[in-house]
Structure formats: structure tokens, C-alpha cells
N, C-alpha and C positions, 0 to 999 in steps of 0.2 A: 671547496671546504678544506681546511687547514684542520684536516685530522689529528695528523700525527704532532702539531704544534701543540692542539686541545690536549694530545694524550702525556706527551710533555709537561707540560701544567700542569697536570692532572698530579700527574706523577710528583710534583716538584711540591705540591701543597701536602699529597698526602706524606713525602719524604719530612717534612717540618711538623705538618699534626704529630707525627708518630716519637719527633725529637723533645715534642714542647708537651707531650699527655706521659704523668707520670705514672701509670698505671701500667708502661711499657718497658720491657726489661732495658731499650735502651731511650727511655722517655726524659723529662725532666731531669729530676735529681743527675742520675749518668752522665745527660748534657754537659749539665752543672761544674761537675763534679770532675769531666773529663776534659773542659776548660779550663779550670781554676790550677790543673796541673799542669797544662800545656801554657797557663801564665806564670806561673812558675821557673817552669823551663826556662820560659824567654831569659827572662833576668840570669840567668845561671849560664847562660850559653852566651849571651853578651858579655859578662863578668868574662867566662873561659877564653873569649876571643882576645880580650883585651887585658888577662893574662899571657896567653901566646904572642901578644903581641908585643907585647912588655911595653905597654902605653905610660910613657913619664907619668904623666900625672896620678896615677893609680901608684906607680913603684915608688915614688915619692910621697905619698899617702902612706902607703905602707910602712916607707922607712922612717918616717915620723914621729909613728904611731909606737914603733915598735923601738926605738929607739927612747923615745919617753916613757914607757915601760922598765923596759932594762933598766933604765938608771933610778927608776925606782924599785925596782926587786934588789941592784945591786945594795940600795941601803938600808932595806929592810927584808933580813934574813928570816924575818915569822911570818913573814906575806910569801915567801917561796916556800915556804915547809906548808901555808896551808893549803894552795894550787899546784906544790905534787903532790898533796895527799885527796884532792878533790881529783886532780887527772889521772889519779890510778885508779880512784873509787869507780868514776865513773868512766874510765876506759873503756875500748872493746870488746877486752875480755871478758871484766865482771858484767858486762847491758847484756853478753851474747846469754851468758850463765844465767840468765835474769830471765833471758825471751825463753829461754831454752825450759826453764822450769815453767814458766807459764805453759809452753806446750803440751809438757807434760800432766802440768793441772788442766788443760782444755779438754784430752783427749780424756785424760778421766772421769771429768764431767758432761763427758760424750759429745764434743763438738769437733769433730776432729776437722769441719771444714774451715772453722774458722782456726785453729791449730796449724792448718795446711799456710792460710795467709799469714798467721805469723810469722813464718818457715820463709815462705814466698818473700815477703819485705823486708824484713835481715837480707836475705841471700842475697837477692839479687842488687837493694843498694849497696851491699857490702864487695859486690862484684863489680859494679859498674866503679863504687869511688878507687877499687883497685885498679882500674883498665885505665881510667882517664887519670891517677896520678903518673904511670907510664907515659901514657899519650903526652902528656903536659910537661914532663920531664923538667918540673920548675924543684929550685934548688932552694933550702931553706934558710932563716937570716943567718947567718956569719957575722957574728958578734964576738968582741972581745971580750975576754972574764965572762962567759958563757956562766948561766946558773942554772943550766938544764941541756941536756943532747937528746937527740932523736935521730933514730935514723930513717932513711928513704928517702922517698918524694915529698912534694909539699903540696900541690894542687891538687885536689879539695881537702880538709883537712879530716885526715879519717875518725878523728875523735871527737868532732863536729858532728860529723856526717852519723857513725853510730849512734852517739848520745839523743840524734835528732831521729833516726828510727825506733830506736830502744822507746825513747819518750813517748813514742807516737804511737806505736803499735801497742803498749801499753795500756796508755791512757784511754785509746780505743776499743779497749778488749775489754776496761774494768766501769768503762763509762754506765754501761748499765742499769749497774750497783745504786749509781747516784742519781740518776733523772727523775727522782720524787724529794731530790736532797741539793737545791742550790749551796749552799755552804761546803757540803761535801765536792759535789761537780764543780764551784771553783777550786778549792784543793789541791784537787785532781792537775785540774787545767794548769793552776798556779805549780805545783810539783814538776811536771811534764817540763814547760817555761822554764823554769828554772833550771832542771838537769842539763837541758840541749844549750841554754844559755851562756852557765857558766863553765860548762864543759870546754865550750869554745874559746869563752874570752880565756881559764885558765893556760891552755898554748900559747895563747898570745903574749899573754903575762910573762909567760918562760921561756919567750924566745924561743920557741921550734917552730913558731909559724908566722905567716903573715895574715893581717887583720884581711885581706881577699882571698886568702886559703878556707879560712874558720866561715867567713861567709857563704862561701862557697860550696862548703861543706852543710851548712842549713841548708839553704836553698835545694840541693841535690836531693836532701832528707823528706824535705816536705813534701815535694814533686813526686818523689815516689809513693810514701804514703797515702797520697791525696790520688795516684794512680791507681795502687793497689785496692786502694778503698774501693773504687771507680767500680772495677773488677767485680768486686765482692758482689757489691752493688746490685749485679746486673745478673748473678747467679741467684741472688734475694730472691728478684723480683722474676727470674725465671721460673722459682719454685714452687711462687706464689704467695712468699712472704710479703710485707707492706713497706715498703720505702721506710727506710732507719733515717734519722733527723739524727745525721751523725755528729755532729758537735755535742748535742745533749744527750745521745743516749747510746752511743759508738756505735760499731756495724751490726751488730747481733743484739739488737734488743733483751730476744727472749735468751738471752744466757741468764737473766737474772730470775726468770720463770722456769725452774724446774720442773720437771712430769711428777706422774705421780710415784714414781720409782725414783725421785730423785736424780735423772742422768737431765740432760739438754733436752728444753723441750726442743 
């Protein structure tokens, strides 16, 4: 008898019921969820290689791209006044100012764990897009009659990369609000889309970056959120809360359900 074969098995079926039953902190949704980040990655760690590697056709792409920009920003001076006042609005700084007040409105309304994850995915995407613009040590376009300077690194573009967390953790905190409100939940969706979107092409537009820096920099954005969420996720369902149908209605349902004190249920 092939016991220990049987017991294998055994083991290898209950290791997948347990992946594929959503009623498990790390069941379906997690699976999901912990996938769809690890696809993510791929695309972003291929893009990173083949920035280090400085693959022609990519840096030729690039310089194409950004080259027929420039010579349109160079001839219209009200198109570069309106993408630096789009890439200041929504910079770093003012999205950090932005989470940072959200926290403070979470822990107010008594949720401080999900407070903790806003904290969490700023941080830590804000840390990693610092470490790998190092790591990458890619140099930014060097244009003539420049209509915009930046300084540092270029790989992944950090005002990509925050607009595209800022976006996310947002739109996931306030999702909520709207899961009995399609019009409002696209909005939402549509606002998010938009910040992380035009955040990115406005770089591009101004010549401080290249069009696989800004990419680069979504990509990075998403992957994390879509981690972080994962996370969250799986402290839910440890608690005993019910799988969040996070597209429609973010990570925390009942932040839109108040006790009867008014703080998080």
C-alpha cells in the first residue's frame, strides 16, 4: 500500500479546496487577488529588464514619443502651463497630504485598521519606487529648449507611481459610499482613472520623463494596491468579516455602516 503517496494527495487536494473555498482567510477572493498582483508584477519586471537593458527598440519608442511631444509643448505655451499646474496639483506631495488627511478622517471614524493600510501603501510603494529608481539609475530625456527640469532618477516615474497609489487607496477607502449608487461608483472609478492617468502622461508631456518610466510607474502602483488589498483581505476574513467585492464596494464595506455611536461599525 502507497500510504504515504495517498497521504500526499490527500494533502494536495485539501491544499487547493482550501485555495478555491472563499470562506477561508486565504480562500478564493486572496487566491484572486494575490494573482492578479503577481500579474502585475510580471509586466513591470519585464518592462524593468528591458529598461536595464536599454533594448533599442523600447529607447527608440521612447525617443519618438517624447520627441513629438516636446515639439508640441515647444509651440504651445498654454498646454505647458496647463500640465505644470496638473503635475504640481497632483504631485507627491499634495496625493501624500490627501492619504494623510484620509487617515486622519479614518481613525476618527474609528477604523484605524484600515487607516493602518492606507499608511501601509503610500509607504511602502513610495519606498520601493525610491529603491528601484537607484537600482535603475536610468537618466531622464536631455532635450534641447527644455520646458520643464526635474531632478533625480527616471525609472519608474515617481508621479506615476504616487498619483497611481494616491488614486487607489482612495477610491478604495470611499468605494463604500457608492455600492447602492452606479453613477456615483463610476465617478469615483472614472476620478481615480483619471488622476493616475493624466498624472503620468503630464511628465511625459514636459519632458522629464520617458513614456516606460510613467508606465512603469502605473504598473508598480497597481501591483501594490492590488497586494495591499490582498492583505487586508485576509485580516477580513480572519475576523470573520464576509469577502468585500472590492471593485464595487472597496475593502471595508461597513465603513459606510456606522454603529450606533456613530464611530466604524
Amino acid at each position: 500500500m502507497n500510504t504515504s503517496g495517498d497521504l500526499i494527495s490527500t494533502q494536495e487536494r485539501s491544499w487547493r479546496r482550501r485555495r478555491l473555498d472563499p470562506d477561508r482567510s486565504l480562500g478564493l477572493r486572496l487566491t484572486l487577488a494575490a494573482t492578479a498582483a503577481f500579474l502585475v508584477l510580471v509586466p513591470f519586471a519585464l518592462l524593468a529588464l528591458l529598461v536595464l537593458g536599454a533594448w533599442s527598440p523600447l529607447s527608440r519608442l521612447d525617443a519618438s514619443i517624447t520627441d513629438a511631444l516636446h515639439g508640441y509643448a515647444v509651440d504651445h505655451p498654454a498646454w505647458v502651463r496647463l500640465m505644470e499646474v496638473w503635475t504640481h496639483v497632483f504631485g507627491p506631495g499634495p496625493l501624500r497630504v490627501a492619504a494623510a488627511a484620509a487617515v486622519v478622517w479614518l481613525l476618527l471614524r474609528g477604523a484605524p485598521r484600515l487607516a493602518i493600510w492606507v499608511v501601509t501603501t503610500m509607504t511602502v510603494g513610495g519606498l520601493l519606487g525610491a529603491l528601484l529608481k537607484l537600482l535603475a539609475g536610468r537618466h531622464r530625456p536631455d532635450l534641447l529648449d527644455p520646458v520643464a527640469r526635474a531632478a533625480g532618477y527616471s525609472f519608474p516615474s515617481g508621479h506615476a507611481l504616487n498619483a497611481t497609489l494616491a488614486a487607489g487607496v482612495l477610491l478604495l477607502v470611499f468605494l463604500p459610499f457608492a455600492r447602492h449608487s452606479r453613477p456615483l461608483r463610476g465617478a469615483l472609478w472614472t476620478a481615480a482613472v483619471l488622476i493616475a492617468v493624466v498624472t503620468g502622461l503630464s511628465r511625459i508631456a514636459l519632458g522629464v520623463h520617458w513614456t516606460s518610466d510613467v508606465v512603469g510607474g502605473w504598473l508598480l502602483g497597481v501591483a501594490v494596491v492590488v497586494a495591499t488589498s490582498a492583505a487586508f483581505s485576509t485580516w477580513r476574513t480572519g475576523v470573520g468579516r464576509r469577502p468585500a467585492r472590492t471593485a464595487r464596494e472597496g475593502v471595508e464595506p461597513e465603513l459606510a455602516e456606522p454603529g450606533p455611536d456613530g464611530r466604524h461599525a
